[in-house]
VEXNU-759454 format. One record per residue (C-alpha): residue in one letter; residue number from 1; z, x negated, y. Coordinates in steps of 0.001 Angstrom, whole numbers, plus 500000, padded with zeros to 6 digits. Layout:
<pts>
+--------+-----+--------+--------+--------+
| residu | num |     c3 |     c1 |     c2 |
+--------+-----+--------+--------+--------+
|      A | NUM |      Z |      X |      Y |
...
+--------+-----+--------+--------+--------+
</pts>
This chain:
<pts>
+--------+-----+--------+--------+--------+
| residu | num |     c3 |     c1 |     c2 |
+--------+-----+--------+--------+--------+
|      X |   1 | 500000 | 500000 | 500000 |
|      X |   2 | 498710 | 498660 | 503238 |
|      X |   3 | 502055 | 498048 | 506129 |
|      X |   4 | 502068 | 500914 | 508488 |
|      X |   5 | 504460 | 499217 | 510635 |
|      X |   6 | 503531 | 497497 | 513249 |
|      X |   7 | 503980 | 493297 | 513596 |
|      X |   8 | 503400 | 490559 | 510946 |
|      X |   9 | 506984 | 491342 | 509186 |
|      X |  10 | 506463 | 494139 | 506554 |
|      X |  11 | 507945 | 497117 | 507181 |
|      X |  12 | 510386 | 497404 | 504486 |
|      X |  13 | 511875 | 493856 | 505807 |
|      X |  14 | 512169 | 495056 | 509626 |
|      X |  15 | 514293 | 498360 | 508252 |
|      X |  16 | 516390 | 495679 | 506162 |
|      X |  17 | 516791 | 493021 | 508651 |
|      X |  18 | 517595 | 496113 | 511325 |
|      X |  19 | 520161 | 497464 | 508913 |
|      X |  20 | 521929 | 493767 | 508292 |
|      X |  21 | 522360 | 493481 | 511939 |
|      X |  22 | 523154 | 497535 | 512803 |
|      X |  23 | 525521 | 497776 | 509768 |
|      X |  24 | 527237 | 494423 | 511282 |
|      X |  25 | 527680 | 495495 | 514552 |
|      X |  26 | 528637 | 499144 | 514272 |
|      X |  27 | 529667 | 499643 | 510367 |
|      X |  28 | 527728 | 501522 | 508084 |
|      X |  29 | 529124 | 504976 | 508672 |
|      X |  30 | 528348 | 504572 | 512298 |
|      X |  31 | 524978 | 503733 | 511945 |
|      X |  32 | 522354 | 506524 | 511760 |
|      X |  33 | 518918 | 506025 | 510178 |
|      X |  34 | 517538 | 506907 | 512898 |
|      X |  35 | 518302 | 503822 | 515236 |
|      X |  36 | 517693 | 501746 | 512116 |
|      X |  37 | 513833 | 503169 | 512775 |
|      X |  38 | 514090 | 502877 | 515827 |
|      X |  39 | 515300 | 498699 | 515640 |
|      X |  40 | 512922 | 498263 | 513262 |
|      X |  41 | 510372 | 499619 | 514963 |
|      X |  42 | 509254 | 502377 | 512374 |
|      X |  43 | 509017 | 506047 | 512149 |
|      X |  44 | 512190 | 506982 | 510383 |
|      X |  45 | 510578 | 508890 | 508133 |
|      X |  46 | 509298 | 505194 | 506885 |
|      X |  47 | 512870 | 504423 | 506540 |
|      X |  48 | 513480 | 507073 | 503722 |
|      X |  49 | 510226 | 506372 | 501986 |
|      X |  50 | 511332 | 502794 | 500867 |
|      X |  51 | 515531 | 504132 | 500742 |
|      X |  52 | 516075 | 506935 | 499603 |
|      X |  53 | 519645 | 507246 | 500523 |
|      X |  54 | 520827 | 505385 | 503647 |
|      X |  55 | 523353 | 504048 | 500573 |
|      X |  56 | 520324 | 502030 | 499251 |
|      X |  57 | 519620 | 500293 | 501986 |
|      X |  58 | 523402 | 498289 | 500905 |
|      X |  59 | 522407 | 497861 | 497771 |
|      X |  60 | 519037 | 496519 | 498972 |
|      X |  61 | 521017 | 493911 | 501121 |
|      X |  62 | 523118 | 492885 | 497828 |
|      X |  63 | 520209 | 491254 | 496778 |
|      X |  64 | 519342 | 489175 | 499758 |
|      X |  65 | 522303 | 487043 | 499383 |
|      X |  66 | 521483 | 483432 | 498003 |
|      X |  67 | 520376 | 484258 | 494432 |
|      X |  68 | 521926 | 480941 | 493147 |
|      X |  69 | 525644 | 480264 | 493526 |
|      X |  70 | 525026 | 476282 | 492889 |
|      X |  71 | 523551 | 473692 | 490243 |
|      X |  72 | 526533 | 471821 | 489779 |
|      X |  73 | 524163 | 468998 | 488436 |
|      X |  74 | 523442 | 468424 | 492601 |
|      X |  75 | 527585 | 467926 | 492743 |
|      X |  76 | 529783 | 466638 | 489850 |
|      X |  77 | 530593 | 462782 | 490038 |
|      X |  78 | 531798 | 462092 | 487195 |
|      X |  79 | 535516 | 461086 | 486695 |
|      X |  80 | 535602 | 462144 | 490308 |
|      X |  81 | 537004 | 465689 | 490537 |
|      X |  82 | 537740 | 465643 | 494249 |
|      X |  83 | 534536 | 464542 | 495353 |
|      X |  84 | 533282 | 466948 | 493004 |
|      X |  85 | 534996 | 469952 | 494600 |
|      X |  86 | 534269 | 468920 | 498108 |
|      X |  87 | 531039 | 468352 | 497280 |
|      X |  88 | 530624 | 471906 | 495716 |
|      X |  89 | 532461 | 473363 | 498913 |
|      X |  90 | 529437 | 471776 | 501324 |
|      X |  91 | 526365 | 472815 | 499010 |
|      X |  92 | 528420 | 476458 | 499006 |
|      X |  93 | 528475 | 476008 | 502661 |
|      X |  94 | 525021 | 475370 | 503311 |
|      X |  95 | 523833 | 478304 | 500891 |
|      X |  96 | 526233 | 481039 | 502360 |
|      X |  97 | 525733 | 479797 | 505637 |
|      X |  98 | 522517 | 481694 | 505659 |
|      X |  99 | 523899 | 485126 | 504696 |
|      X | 100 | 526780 | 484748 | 507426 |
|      X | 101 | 526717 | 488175 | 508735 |
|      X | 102 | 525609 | 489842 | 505652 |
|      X | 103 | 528192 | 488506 | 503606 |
|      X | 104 | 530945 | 489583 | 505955 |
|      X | 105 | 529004 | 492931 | 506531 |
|      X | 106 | 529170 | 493135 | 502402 |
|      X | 107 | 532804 | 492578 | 501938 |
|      X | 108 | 533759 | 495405 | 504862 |
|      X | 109 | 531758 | 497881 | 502947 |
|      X | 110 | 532845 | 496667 | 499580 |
|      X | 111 | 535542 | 498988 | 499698 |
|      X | 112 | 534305 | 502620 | 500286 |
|      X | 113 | 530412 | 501185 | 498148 |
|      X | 114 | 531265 | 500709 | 494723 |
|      X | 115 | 527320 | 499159 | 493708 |
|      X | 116 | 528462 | 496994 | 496900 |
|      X | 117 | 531780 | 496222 | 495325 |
|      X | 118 | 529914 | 495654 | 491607 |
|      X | 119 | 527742 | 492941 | 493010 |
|      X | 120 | 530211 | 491145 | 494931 |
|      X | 121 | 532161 | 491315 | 491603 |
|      X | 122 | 529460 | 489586 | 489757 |
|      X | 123 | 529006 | 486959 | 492384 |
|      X | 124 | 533057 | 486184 | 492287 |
|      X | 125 | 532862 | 485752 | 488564 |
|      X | 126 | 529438 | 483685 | 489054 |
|      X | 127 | 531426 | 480866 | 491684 |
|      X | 128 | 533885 | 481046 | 488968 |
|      X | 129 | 532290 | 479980 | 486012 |
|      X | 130 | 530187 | 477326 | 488692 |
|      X | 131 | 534197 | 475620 | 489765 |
|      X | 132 | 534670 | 475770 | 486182 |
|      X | 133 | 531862 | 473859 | 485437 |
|      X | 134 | 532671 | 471466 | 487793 |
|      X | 135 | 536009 | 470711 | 487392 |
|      X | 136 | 535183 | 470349 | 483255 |
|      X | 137 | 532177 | 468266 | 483706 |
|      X | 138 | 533947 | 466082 | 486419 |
|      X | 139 | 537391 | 465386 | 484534 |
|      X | 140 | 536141 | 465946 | 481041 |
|      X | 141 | 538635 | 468977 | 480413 |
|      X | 142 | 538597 | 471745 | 478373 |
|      X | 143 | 537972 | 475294 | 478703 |
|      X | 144 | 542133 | 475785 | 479210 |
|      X | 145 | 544021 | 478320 | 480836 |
|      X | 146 | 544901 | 475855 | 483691 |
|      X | 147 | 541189 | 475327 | 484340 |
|      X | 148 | 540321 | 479088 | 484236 |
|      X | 149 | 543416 | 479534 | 487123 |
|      X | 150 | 542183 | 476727 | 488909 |
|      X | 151 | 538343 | 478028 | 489132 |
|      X | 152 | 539843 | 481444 | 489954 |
|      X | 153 | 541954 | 480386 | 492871 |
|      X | 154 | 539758 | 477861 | 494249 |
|      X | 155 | 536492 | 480815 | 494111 |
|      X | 156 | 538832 | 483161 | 495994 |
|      X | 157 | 539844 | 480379 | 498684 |
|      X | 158 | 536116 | 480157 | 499329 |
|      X | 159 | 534584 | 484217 | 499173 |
|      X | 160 | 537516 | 484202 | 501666 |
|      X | 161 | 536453 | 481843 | 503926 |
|      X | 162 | 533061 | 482867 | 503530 |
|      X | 163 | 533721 | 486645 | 504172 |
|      X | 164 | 536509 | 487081 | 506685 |
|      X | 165 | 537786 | 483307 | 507278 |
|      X | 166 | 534670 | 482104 | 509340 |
|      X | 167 | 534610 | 485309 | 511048 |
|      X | 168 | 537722 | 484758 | 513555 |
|      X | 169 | 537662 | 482455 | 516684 |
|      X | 170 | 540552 | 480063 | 515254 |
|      X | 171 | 539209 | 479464 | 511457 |
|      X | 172 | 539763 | 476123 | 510686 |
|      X | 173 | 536691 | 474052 | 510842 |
|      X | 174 | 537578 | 471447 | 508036 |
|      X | 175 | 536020 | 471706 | 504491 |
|      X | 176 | 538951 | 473184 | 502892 |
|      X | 177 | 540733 | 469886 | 502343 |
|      X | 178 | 543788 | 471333 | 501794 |
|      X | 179 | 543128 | 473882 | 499243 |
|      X | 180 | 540918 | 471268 | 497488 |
|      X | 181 | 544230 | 468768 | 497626 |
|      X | 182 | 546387 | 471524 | 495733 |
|      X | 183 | 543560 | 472033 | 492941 |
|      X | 184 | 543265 | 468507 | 492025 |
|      X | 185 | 547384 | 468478 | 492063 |
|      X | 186 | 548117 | 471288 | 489986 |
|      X | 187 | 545239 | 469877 | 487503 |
|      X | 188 | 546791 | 466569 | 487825 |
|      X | 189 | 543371 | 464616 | 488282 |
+--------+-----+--------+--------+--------+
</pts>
């Protein structure tokens, strides 16, 4: 089907770029399909032909969040498990970086969207079993209880800081140095 929209963007990424930035600025609620359109530059009646529901336009936005959590291959030094982790933390940086607002805009609506809350779900479990990875591949450890806790803590530290932390005027700008210190501590590397 040929792009009735106007402009070299298709039209189906104007209405989703227009909702990313609507949804961030007023909520989801507060956000009527109609200005969506009208942001995008669309009839709204274009808006409902790709999304059904105004609910799909969320899910739509799930999937524009970095497909790939991280290939720990680009951060494990062996034997090394700090550099390791603050390695992992900077390539995590650099890949959520790009889905700043929609990843905070995710998380707000996680709570009242369950397909929203599913796929942020999924994503938690995927940074997970990547810190896992790492931490066994840099120290040579087991799949342990210790190592599970540690992977689960550690992902939580950073979906934090990468959906509410970086959002306030006085986050702290280091790369999580401290949470990083306690891992390697409590894992005794």
């Amino acid at each position: 089907m040929t792009d009735p929209g106007t402009g070299d963007e298709p039209a189906r990424e104007r209405i989703l770029a227009a909702s990313e930035e609507l949804f961030a600025e007023h909520g989801f609620d507060a956000t009527p399909t109609s200005r969506i359109a009208e942001r995008a530059g669309v009839p709204k009646g274009l808006v409902h032909y790709y999304f059904r529901r105004k609910a799909d336009l969320l899910e739509a936005l799930v999937e524009r969040l970095p497909a790939d959590v991280v290939r720990c291959s680009d951060v494990i030094v062996v034997d090394d498990l700090p550099a390791s982790l603050e390695r992992l933390v900077t390539t995590l940086d650099r890949s959520l970086d790009a889905s700043y607002v929609l990843s905070h805009l995710l998380w707000r609506e996680a709570d009242t969207h369950p397909a929203v809350r599913d796929a942020l779900n999924r994503r938690f479990d995927e940074l997970v079993a990547a810190v896992q990875e790492v931490i066994r591949t840099a120290t040579g450890y087991g799949d342990s209880e210790r190592v599970r806790g540690a992977a689960r803590l550690l992902a939580a530290a950073i979906g934090h800081r990468h959906a509410t932390a970086r959002h306030t005027p006085d986050a702290p700008s280091d790369r999580m140095d401290a949470e990083l210190a306690v891992v390697v501590a409590a894992l005794g590397a």
